[in-house]
N, C-alpha and C positions, 0 to 999 in steps of 0.2 A: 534554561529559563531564568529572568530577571527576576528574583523575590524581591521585593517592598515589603520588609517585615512591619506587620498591624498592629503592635502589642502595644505601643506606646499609644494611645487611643482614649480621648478622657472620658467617652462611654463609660470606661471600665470604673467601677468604684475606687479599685486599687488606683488608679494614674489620677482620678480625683484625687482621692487623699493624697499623692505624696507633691500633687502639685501644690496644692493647699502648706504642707509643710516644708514645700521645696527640702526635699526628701532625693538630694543628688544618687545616694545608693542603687536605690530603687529603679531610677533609670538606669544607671550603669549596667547593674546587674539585666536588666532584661535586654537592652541591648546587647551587651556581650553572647545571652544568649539566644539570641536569633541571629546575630553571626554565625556562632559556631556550627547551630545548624542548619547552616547555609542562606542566609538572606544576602543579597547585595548590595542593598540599601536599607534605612530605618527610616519608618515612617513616626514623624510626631507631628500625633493630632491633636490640637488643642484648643477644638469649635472655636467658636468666636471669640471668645476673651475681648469682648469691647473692652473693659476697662485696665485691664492688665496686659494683655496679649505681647503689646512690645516690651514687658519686663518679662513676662514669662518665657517664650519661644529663644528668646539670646539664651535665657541661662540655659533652657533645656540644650540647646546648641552646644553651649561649651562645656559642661557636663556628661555629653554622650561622646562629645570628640577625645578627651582624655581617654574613652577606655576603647573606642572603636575609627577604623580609617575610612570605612564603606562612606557613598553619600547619603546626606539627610533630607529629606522631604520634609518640606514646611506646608502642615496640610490645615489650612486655617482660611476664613474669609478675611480676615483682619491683615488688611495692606499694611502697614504700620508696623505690622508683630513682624511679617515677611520681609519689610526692607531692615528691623533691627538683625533679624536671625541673619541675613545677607550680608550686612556690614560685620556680621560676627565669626562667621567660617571663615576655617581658616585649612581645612583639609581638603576634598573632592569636592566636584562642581555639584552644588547642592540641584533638588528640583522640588520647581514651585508647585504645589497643587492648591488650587488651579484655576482657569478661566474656564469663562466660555461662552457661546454666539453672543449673548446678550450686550447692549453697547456699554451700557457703562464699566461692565468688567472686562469686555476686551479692550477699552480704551485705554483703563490703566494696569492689567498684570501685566502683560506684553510686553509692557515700557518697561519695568521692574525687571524683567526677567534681563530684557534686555540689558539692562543698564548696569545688570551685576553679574551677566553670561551665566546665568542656569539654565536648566534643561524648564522646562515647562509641558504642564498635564491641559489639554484642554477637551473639556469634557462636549458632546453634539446635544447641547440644550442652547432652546433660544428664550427672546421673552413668554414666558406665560405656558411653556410647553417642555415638554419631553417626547419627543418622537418617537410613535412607533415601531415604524416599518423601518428596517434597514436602507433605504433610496432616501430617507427622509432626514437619515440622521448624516450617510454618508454625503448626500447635498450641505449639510450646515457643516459640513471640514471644509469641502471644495468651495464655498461659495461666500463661506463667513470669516473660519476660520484660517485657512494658509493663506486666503488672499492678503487678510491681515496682516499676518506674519511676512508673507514679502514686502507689503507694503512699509512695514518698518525696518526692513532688513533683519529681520531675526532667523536665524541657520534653520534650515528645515529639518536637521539634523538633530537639533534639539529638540523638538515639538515634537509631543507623545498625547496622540489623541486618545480619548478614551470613549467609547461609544455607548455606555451607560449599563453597565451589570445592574438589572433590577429582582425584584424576587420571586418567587414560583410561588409564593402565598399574596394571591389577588394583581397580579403583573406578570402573569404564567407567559401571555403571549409574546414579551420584551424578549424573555430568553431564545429564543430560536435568531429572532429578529438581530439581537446583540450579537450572533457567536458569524451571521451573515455580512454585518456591517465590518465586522474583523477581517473577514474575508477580500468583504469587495475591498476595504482603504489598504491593502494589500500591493494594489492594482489601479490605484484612484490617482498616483501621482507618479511624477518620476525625478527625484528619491521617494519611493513611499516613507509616510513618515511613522512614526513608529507608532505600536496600539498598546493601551493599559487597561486593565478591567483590575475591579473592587471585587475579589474571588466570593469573599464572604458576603454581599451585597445580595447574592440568589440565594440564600436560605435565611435573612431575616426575617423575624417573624413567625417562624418555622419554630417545631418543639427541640429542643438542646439537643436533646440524641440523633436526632435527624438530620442535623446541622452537615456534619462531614459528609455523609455517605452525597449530599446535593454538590458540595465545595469540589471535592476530587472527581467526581464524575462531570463536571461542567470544566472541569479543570481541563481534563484530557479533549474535552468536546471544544474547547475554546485553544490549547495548541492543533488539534490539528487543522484551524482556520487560520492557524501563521501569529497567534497571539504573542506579542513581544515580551510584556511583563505582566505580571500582577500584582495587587496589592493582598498580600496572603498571612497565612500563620504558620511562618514556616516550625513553630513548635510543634505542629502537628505533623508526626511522625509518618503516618498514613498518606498522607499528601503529600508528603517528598517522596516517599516511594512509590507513590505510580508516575509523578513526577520523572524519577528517576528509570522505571519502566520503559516508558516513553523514550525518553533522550537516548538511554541504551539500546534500546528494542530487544531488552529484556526476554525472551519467550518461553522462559524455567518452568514456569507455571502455567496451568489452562487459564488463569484469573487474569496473570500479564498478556497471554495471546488474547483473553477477550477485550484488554484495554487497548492493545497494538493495533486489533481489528476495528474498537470502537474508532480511535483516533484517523485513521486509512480512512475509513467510510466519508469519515466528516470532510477531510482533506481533497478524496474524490468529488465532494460533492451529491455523496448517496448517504443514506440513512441506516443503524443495525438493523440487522436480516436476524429472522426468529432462527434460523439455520448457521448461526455467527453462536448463537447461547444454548451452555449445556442447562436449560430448565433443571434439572433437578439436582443441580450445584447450588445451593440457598443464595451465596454472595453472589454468581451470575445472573440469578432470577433479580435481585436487588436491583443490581445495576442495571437489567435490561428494560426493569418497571422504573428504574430514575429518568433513563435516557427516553424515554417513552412520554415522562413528564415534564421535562425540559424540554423535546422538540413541541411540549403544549400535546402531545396526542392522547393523551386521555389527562383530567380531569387532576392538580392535586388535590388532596385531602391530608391530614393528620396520618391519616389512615391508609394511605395507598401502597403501601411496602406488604401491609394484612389482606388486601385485595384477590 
């Protein structure tokens, strides 16, 4: 699995402040460690930055290159910040995030991406909406978005669409709908092009302890729909190892054989069977009431693990 490590992210107060005192350590240091445990890529997110963005995004560029080789995502709306950080790499093909249906920003990432060969994220939102239903989102790749990208000769091969990880707090129904849309753009072209979901995107909102147990469980439910990468936290330790369950087919443990089996079901095409979960395993029972809640079939709540 492609990790997009998350941690550079100016949500965080930390990546505030040390933007603020351009504070090079600080990103070193965290970069370095979501390489070692196992990112492929560094995501640096640094919202808008209307006013700064093309000073900030270079330095953070040449700052995180000195201590790591992986590629960097430039995860910003600010075109200007993306074509400085572009003119400034000088390691792997970075990748842009991102566009999407809408016209004025697929008019101009595109041309950007193209014009400096990165890989590009392009998200299935159009004007004024975010779709649904999986047919809804997988029509705005085929219909909006690749045509685009032939139309300007950009590799298909680069293009990593993303069908919109939204959250299980008030956006319960997107989740089943999201891990579908991974599915069909599987099968929607021919190169398919590649799929990225925001892992942490399904539990915002969500109470902080409850956060993981939604990330790793939608994790396993989103590879086995064929998902190519994610943008993750590979610091959490947890998540690499079902992660890593998975890709081994691990089956040491009844926990690993319930993740092998969750992942199977979803890959077939069917849903966990109550005959799949030993109930009175407490971490089975979790995950069988998560996956319950992300296919949208019962109800979250704060409270639905106490249920």
């Amino acid at each position: 699995m492609y990790i997009i490590g998350e941690n550079i992210h100016i949500i965080s107060p930390r990546v505030k402040e040390a933007i603020a005192n351009r504070d090079e350590k600080c990103f070193q240091e965290l970069a370095v460690r979501m390489v070692d445990a196992g990112a492929s890529a560094v995501d640096l997110n640094i919202g808008p930055q209307k006013k700064a963005g093309h000073e900030i995004l270079p330095w953070l560029v040449e700052a995180v290159e000195k201590v790591v080789d992986v590629p960097l995502v430039f995860d910003t709306t600010n075109l200007a910040a993306i074509e400085a950080a572009c003119e400034t790499v000088t390691k792997a093909q970075p990748i842009i995030n991102s566009t999407d249906a809408r016209a004025e920003r697929l008019e101009s990432v595109p041309a950007v991406a193209k014009k400096f060969n990165t890989r590009l994220v392009a998200l299935t939102m159009g004007e004024g909406m975010i779709p649904v239903g999986a047919d809804e989102r997988v029509g705005l790749a085929l219909e909006r978005l690749i045509p685009h990208m032939l139309e300007i000769d950009f590799p298909i091969s680069d293009l990593i669409i993303d069908p919109l990880v939204l959250t299980v707090s008030g956006c319960q129904e997107y989740c089943p709908e999201c891990i579908e849309a991974v599915r069909t753009l599987k099968f929607a072209w021919d190169p398919p092009p590649l799929t990225n979901g925001g892992l942490s995107n399904v539990s915002n909102a969500v109470p902080k302890e409850m956060r993981p147990l939604l990330n790793r469980t939608y994790m396993v439910m989103l590879m086995g729909a064929g998902i190519d990468m994610v943008i993750a936290d590979p610091l959490d330790l947890d998540l690499m190892e079902w992660i890593r369950v998975v890709e081994e087919r691990d089956e040491s443990t009844a926990v690993n054989q319930l993740l092998l089996r969750l992942h199977d079901r979803v890959a077939a095409m069917e849903e966990l069977q109550p005959e799949d979960v030993d109930m009175s395993d407490s971490q089975q029972a979790e995950i069988w009431k998560t996956v319950q809640v992300l296919l949208n079939k019962i109800i979250y709540t704060d409270s639905y693990l106490r249920i």
